[in-house]
C-alpha positions as CSV (number, residue, x, y, z in Angstrom):
1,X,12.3,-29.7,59.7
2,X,15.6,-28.8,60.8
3,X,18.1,-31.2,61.7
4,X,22.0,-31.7,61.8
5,X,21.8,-34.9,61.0
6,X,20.6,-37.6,58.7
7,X,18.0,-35.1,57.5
8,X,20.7,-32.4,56.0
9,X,24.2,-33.1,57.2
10,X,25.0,-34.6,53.5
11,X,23.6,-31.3,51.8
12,X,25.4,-29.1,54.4
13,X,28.7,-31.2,53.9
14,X,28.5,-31.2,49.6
15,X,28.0,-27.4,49.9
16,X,31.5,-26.9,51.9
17,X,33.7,-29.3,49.8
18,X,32.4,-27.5,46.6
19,X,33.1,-24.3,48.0
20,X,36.7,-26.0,48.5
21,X,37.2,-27.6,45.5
22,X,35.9,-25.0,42.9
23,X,38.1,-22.2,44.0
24,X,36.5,-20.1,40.8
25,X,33.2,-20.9,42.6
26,X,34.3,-20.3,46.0
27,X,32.7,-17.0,46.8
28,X,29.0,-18.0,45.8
29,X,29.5,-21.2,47.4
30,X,31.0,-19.8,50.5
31,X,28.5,-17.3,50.7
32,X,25.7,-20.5,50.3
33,X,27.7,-22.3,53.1
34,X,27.5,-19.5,55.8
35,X,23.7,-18.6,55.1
36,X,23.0,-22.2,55.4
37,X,25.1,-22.8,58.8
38,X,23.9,-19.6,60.2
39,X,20.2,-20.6,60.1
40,X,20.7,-23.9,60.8
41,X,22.8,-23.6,64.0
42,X,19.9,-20.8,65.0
43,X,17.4,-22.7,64.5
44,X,18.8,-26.7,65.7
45,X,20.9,-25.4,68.8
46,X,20.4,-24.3,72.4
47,X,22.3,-23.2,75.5
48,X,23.3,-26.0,77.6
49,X,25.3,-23.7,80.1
50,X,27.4,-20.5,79.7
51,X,29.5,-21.5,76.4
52,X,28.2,-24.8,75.8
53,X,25.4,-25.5,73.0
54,X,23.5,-28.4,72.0
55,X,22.3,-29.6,68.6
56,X,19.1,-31.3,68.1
57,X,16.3,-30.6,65.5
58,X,13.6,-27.8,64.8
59,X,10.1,-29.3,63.7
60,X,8.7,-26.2,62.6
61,X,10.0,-22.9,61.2
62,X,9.0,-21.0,64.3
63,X,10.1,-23.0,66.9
64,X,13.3,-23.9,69.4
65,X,15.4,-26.9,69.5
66,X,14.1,-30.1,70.2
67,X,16.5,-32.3,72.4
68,X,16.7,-35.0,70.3
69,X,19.8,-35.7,68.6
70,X,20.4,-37.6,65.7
71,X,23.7,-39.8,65.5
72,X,25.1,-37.9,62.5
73,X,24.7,-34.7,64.0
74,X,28.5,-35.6,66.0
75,X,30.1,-35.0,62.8
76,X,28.9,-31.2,63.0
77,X,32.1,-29.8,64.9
78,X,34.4,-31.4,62.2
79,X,32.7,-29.7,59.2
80,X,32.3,-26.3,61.0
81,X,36.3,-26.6,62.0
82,X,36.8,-27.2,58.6
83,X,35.1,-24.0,57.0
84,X,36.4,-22.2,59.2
85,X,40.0,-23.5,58.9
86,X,39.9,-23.1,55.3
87,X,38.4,-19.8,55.0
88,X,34.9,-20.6,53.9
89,X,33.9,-19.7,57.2
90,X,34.8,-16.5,58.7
């Protein structure tokens, strides 16, 4: 299961502020970061309408979005801001 919220969100969240606070550690981390946002987004998130997305959860490895959203899943644009601000993200 994929999901951007109570499922995950913690892991996703530790990865970027140790990536941030271990600048010596910062490119492995970083690295770790981006694979893990990149598959996740890919797998939990759909087109709404042209430039809009939704996040909800994958089941299976294979399959789309579901539309259900967890309530945790609203702090996803705040952590993604902030690896990208900092230059974790590119």
């Amino acid at each position: 299961r994929v999901s951007m919220g109570s499922g995950g969100d913690s892991f996703y969240e530790y990865v970027l502020k140790q990536a941030l606070q271990r600048p010596a550690s910062m490119p492995r981390l970083a690295r770790q970061y981006r694979e893990i946002i990149d598959t996740a987004v890919s797998r939990s998130s759909g087109w709404i309408s042209k430039g809009r997305r939704f996040v909800g959860e994958s089941q299976r490895a294979r399959s789309g979005p579901s539309s259900k959203m967890e309530h945790l899943a609203c702090f996803l644009p705040g952590m993604l801001a902030l690896g990208h601000g900092s230059g974790v993200a590119a």
